[in-house]
C-alpha positions as YAML, in Angstrom:
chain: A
units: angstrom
residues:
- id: 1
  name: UNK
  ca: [7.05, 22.92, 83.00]
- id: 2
  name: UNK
  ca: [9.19, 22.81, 86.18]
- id: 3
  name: UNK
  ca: [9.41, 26.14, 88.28]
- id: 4
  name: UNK
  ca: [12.09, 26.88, 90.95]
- id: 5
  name: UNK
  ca: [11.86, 29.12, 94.17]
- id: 6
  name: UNK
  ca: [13.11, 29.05, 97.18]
- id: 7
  name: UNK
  ca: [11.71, 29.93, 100.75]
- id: 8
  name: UNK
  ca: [12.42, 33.56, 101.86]
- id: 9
  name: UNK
  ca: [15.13, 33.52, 104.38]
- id: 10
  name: UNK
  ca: [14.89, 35.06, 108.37]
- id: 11
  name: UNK
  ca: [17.60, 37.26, 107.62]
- id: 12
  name: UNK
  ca: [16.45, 38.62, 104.58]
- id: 13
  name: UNK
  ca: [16.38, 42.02, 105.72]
- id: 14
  name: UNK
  ca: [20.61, 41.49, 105.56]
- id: 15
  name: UNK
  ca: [20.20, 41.11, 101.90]
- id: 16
  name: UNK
  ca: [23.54, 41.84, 100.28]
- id: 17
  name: UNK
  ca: [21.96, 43.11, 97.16]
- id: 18
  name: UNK
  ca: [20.17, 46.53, 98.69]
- id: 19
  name: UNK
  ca: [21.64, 49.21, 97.75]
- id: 20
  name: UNK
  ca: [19.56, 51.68, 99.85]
- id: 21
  name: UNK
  ca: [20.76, 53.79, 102.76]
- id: 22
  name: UNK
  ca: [20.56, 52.88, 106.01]
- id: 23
  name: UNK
  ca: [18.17, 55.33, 107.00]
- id: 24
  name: UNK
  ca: [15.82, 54.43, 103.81]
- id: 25
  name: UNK
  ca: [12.73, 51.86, 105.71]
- id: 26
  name: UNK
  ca: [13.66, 48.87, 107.05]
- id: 27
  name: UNK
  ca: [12.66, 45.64, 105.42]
- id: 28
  name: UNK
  ca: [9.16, 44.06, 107.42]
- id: 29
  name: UNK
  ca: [10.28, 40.94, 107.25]
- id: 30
  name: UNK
  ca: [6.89, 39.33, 108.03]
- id: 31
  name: UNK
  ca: [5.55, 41.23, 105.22]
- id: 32
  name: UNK
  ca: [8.07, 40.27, 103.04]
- id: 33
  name: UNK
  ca: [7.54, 36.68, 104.03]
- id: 34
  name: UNK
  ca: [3.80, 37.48, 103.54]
- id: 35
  name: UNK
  ca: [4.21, 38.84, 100.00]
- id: 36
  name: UNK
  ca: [6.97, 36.04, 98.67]
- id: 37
  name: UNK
  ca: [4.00, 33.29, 99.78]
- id: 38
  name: UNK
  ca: [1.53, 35.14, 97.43]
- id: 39
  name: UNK
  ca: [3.65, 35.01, 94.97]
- id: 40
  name: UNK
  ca: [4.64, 31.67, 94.47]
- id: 41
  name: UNK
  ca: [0.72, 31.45, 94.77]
- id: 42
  name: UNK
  ca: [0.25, 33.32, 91.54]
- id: 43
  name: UNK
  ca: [2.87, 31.28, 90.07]
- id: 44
  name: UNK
  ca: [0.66, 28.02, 91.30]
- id: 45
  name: UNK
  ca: [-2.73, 29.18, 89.90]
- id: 46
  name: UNK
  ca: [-0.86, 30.61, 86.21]
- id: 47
  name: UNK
  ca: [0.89, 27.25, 85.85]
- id: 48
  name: UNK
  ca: [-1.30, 24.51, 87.84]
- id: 49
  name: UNK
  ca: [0.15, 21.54, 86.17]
- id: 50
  name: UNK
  ca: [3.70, 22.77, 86.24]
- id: 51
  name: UNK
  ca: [6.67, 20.27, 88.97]
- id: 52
  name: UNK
  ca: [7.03, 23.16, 91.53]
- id: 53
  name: UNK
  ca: [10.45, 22.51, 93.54]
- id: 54
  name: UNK
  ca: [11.51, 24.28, 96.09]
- id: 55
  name: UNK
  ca: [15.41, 24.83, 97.04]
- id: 56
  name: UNK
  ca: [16.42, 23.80, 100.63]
- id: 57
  name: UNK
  ca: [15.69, 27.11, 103.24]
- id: 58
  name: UNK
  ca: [18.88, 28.91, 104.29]
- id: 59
  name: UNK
  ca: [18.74, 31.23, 106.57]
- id: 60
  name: UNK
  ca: [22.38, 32.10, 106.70]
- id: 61
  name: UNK
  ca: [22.31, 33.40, 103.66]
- id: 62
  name: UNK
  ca: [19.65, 36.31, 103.32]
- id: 63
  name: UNK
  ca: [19.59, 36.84, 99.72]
- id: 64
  name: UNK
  ca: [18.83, 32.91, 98.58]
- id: 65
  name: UNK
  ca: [15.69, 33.86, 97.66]
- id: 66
  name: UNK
  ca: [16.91, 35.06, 94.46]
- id: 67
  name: UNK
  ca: [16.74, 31.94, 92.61]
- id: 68
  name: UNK
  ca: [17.01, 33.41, 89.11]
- id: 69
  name: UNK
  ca: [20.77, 34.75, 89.90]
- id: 70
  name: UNK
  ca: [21.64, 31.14, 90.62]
- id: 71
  name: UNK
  ca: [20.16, 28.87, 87.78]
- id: 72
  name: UNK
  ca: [19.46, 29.81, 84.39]
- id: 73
  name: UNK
  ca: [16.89, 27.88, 82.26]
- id: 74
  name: UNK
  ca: [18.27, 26.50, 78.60]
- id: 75
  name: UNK
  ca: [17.33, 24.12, 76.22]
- id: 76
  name: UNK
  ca: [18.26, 20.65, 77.10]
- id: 77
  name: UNK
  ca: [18.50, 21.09, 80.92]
- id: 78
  name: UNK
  ca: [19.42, 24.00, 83.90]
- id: 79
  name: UNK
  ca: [23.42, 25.76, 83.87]
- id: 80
  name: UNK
  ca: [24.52, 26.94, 87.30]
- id: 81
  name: UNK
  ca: [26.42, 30.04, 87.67]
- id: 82
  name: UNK
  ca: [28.73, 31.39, 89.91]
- id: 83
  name: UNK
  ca: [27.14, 34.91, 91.44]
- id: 84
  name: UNK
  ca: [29.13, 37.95, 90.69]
- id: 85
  name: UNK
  ca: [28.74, 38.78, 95.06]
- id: 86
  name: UNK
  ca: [31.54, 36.43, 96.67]
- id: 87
  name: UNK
  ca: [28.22, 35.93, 99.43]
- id: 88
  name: UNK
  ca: [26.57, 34.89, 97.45]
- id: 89
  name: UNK
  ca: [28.28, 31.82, 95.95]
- id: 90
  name: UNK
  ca: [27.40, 29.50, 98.69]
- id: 91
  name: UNK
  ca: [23.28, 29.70, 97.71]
- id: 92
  name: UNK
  ca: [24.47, 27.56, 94.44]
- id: 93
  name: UNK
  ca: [24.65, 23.93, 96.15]
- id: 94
  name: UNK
  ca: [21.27, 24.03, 97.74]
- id: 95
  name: UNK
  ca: [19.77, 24.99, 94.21]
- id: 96
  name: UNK
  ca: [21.95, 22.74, 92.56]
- id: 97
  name: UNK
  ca: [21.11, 19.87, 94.33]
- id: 98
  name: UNK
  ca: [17.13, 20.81, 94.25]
- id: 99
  name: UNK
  ca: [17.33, 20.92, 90.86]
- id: 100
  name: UNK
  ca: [19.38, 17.99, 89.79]
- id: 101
  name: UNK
  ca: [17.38, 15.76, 92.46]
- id: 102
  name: UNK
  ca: [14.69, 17.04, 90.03]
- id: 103
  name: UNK
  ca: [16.12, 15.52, 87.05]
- id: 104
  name: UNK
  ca: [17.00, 17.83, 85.28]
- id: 105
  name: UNK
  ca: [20.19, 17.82, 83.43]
- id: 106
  name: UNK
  ca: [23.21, 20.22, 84.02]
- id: 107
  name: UNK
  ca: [24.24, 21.48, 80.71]
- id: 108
  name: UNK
  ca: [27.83, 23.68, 80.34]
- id: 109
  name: UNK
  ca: [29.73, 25.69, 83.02]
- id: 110
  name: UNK
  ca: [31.37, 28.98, 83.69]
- id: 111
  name: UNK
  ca: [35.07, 28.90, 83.43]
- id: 112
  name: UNK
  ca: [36.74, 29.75, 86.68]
- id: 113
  name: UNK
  ca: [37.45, 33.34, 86.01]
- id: 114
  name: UNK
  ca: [34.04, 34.25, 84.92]
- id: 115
  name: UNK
  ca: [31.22, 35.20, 87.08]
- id: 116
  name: UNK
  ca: [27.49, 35.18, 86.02]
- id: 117
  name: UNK
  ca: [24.24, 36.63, 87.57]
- id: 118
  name: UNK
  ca: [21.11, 35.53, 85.89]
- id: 119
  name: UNK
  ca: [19.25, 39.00, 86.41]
- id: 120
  name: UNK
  ca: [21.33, 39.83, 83.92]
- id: 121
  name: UNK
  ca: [19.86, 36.93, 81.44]
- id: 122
  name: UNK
  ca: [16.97, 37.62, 79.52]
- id: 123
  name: UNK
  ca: [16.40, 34.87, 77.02]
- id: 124
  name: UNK
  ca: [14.11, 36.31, 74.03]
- id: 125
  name: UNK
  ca: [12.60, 32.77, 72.72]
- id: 126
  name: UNK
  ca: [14.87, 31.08, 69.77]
- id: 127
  name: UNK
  ca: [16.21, 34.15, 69.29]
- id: 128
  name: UNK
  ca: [18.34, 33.48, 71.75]
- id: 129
  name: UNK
  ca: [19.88, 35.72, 74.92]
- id: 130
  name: UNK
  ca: [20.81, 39.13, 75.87]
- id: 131
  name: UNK
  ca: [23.46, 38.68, 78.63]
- id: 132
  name: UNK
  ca: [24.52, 41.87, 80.63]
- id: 133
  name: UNK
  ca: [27.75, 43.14, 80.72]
- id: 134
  name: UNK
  ca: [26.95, 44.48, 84.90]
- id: 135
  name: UNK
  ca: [28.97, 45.02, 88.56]
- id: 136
  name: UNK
  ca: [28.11, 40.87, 88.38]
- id: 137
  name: UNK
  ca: [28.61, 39.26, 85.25]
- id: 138
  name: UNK
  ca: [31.58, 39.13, 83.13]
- id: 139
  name: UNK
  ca: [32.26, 38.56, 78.76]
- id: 140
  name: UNK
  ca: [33.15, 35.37, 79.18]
- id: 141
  name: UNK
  ca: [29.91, 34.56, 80.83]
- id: 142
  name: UNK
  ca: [28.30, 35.04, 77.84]
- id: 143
  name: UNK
  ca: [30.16, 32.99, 75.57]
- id: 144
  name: UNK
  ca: [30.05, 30.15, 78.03]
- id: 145
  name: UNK
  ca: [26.02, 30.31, 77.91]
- id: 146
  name: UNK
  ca: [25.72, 30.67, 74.02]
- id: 147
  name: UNK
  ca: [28.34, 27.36, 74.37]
- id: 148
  name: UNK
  ca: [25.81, 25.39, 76.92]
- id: 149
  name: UNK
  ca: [22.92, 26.48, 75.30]
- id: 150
  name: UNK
  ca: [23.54, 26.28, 71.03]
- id: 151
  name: UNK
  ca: [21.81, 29.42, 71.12]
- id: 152
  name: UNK
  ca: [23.43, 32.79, 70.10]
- id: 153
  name: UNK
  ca: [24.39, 35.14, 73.49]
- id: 154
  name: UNK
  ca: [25.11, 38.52, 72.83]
- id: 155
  name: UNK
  ca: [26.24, 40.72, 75.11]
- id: 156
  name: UNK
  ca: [25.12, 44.49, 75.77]
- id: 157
  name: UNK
  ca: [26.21, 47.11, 78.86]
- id: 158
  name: UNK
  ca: [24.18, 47.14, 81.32]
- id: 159
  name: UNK
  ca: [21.90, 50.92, 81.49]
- id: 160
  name: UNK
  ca: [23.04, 53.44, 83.95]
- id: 161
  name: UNK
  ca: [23.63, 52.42, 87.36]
- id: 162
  name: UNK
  ca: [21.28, 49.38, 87.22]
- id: 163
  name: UNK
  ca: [22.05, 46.52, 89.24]
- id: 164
  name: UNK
  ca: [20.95, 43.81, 86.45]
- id: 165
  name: UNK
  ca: [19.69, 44.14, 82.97]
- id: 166
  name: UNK
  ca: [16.22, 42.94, 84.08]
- id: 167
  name: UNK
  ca: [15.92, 45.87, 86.29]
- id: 168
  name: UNK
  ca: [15.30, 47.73, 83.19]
- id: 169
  name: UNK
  ca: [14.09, 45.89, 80.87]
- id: 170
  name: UNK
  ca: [11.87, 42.32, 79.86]
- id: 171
  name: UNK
  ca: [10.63, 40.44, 77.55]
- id: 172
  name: UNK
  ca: [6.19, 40.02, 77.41]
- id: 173
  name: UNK
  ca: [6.51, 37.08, 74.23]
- id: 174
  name: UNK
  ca: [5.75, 37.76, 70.50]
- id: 175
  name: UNK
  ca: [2.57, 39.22, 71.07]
- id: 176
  name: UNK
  ca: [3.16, 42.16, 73.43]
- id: 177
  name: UNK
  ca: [7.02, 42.42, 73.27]
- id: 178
  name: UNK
  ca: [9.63, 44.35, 75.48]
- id: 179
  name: UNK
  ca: [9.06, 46.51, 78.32]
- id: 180
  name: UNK
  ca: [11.42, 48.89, 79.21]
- id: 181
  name: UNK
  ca: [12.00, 51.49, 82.07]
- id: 182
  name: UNK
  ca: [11.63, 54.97, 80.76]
- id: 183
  name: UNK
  ca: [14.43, 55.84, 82.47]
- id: 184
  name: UNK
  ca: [16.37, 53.68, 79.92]
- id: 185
  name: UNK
  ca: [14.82, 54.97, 76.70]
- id: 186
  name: UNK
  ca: [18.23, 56.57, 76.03]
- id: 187
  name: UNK
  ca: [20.23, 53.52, 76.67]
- id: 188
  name: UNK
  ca: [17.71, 50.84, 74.27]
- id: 189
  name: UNK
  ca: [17.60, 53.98, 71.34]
- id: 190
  name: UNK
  ca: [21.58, 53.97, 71.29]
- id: 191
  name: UNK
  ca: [22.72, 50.75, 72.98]
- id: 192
  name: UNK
  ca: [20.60, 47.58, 72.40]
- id: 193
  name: UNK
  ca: [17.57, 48.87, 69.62]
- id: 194
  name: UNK
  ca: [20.83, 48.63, 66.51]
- id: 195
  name: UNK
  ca: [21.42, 44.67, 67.96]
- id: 196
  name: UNK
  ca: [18.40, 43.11, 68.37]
- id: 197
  name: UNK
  ca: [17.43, 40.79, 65.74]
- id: 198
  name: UNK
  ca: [15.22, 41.98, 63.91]
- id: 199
  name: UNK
  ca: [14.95, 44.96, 65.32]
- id: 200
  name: UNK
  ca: [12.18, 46.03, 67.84]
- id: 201
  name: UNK
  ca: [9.36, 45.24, 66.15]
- id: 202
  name: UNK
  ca: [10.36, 41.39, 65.75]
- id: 203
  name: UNK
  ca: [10.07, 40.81, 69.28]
- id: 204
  name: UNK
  ca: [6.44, 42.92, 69.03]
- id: 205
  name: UNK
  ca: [7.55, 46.48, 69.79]
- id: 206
  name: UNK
  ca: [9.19, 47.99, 72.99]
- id: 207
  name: UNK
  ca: [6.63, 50.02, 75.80]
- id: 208
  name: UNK
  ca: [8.24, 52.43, 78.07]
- id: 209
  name: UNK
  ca: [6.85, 52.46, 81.39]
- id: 210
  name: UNK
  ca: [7.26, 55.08, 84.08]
- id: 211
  name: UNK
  ca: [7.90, 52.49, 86.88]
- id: 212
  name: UNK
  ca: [11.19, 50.31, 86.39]
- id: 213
  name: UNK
  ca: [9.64, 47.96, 88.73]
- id: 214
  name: UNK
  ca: [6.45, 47.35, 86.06]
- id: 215
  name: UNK
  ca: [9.18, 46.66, 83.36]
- id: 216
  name: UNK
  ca: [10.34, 43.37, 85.16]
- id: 217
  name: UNK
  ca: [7.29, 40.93, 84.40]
- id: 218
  name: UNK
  ca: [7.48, 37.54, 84.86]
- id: 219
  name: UNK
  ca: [5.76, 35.10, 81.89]
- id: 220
  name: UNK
  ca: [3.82, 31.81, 82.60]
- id: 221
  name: UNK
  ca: [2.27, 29.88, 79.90]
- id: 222
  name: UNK
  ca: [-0.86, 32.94, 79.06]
- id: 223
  name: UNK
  ca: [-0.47, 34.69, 82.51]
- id: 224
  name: UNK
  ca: [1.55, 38.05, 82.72]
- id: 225
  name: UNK
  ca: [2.82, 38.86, 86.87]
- id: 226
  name: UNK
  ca: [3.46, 42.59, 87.38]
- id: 227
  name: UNK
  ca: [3.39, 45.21, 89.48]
- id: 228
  name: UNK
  ca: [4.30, 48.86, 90.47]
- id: 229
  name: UNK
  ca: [2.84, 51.55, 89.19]
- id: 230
  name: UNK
  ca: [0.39, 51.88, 86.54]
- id: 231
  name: UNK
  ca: [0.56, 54.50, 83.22]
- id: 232
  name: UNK
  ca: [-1.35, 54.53, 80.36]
- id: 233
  name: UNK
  ca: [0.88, 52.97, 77.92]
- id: 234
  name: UNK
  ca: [1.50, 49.89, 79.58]
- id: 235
  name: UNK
  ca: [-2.49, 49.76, 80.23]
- id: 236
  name: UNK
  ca: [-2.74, 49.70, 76.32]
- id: 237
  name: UNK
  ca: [-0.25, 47.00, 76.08]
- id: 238
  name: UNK
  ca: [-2.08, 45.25, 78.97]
- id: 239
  name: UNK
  ca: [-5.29, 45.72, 76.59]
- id: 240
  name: UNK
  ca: [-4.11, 44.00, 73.55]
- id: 241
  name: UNK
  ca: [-5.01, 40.25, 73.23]
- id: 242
  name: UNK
  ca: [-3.13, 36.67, 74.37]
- id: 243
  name: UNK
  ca: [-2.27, 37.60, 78.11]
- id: 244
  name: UNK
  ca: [-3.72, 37.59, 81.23]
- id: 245
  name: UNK
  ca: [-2.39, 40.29, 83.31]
- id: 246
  name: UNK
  ca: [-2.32, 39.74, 87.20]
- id: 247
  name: UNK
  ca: [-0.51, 42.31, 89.78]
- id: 248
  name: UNK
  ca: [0.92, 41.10, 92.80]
- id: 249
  name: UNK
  ca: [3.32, 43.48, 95.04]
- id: 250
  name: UNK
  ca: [6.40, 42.30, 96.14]
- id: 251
  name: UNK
  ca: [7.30, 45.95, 97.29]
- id: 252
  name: UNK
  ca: [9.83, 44.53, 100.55]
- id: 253
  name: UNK
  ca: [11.31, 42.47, 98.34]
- id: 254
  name: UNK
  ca: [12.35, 45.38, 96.29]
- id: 255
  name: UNK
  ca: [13.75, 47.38, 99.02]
- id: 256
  name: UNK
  ca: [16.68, 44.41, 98.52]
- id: 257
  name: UNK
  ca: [16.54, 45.41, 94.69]
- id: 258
  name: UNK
  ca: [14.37, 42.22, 94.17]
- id: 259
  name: UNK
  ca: [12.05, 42.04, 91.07]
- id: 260
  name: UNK
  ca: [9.57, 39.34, 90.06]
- id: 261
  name: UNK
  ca: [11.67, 37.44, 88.12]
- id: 262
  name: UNK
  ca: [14.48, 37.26, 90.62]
- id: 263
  name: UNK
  ca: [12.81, 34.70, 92.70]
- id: 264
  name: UNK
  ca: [11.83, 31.62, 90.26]
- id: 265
  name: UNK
  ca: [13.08, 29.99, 87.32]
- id: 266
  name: UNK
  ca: [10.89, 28.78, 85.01]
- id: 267
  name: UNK
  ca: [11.91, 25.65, 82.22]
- id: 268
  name: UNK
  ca: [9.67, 25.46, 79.65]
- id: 269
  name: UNK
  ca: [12.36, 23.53, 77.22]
...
């Protein structure tokens, strides 16, 4: 296992991504800083044996923590995409040349009209990918993955006004299945629940959750991260065997509409 992050920038609290107004709290960027080093330390203790590498810091560009927009795990090797932001196309050399210094193998590429965020890039085991069809990633993106990756792609609209489709929704494994924002139960019942393969209940069932933010877990080897806020049905789901649940808060990382997994990449394959 190989896992990719990159050092929280000093001019994060520019981050292109944030949608919030400007008189919503201002990113603490020493807590921020504080909160990105804890969670690369959960990431260390789930996966102790796993190559960490860390992209080059760049300051200049405050949202280069967001490693998982940049690089997108396959089998066979990494594919590099080009962000759907014009800013944020520069952060793709540093991660690019961490990664291939690594030794890993660079497998496909978008064609020069397509763009491709990997937020939007949820890969549900052999089953292949759900690519979202957002502000940041266009059709052809997905074709171009299912291409590098000999896996199937399929491509579904993105819910509501969500920047990514992991801002609503991720995958837990086989054993405790999607989690979804309840504020996209209509969008999964009409949009993406008739696609899946196999329905629902082959990936293990969908939970709703209360707090989008607790629907965006990130997956190493046994370990589940999350955080947010609690409810009861994802502390049943939390209850059932095969993962170890751990919370961490990366709450100023959010006020730049950053989730868990936007800031590593995990290979596995």
């Amino acid at each position: 296992m190989l896992i990719l992050t990159r050092p929280l920038p000093r001019r994060f609290a520019e981050a292109a991504l944030s949608r919030h107004s400007r008189d919503a709290a201002p990113i603490d960027q020493a807590r921020a800083e504080a909160q990105h080093a804890a969670y690369v330390a959960a990431l260390r203790e789930a996966a102790p044996d796993a190559v960490f590498v860390e992209a080059p810091a760049a300051d200049t560009l405050p949202d280069c923590v967001f490693v998982e927009d940049i690089a997108l795990a396959i089998p066979g090797g990494v594919m590099f995409t080009t962000p759907g932001a014009v800013s944020r196309q520069p952060e793709v050399a540093g991660v690019r040349e961490a990664l291939l210094g690594a030794g890993l193998r660079q497998r496909g590429a978008l064609s020069p009209s397509d763009t491709l965020d990997g937020g939007d890039v949820l890969r549900l085991g052999e089953l292949g990918f759900l690519v979202g069809r957002s502000r940041r990633t266009t059709p052809g993106a997905a074709r171009a993955l299912s291409e590098a990756s000999g896996l199937p792609a399929v491509l579904v609209p993105v819910p509501g006004d969500e920047l990514h489709l992991k801002s609503a929704i991720t995958w837990a494994g086989p054993t405790h299945g999607l989690l979804c924002a309840e504020s996209a139960r209509p969008w999964f019942e009409s949009t993406l629940a008739p696609i899946l393969p196999g329905g629902a209940e082959g990936l293990g069932g969908v939970t709703f959750l209360t707090d989008a933010l607790a629907a965006n877990v990130v997956l190493v080897h046994k370990t589940a991260l999350w955080q947010g806020e609690d409810c009861a049905a994802f502390a049943a789901l939390r209850a059932r065997p095969g993962l170890v649940w751990r919370r961490v808060n990366m709450d100023e990382l959010a006020k730049a509409d950053g989730a868990l997994t936007c800031c590593s990449v995990i290979f596995e394959d």
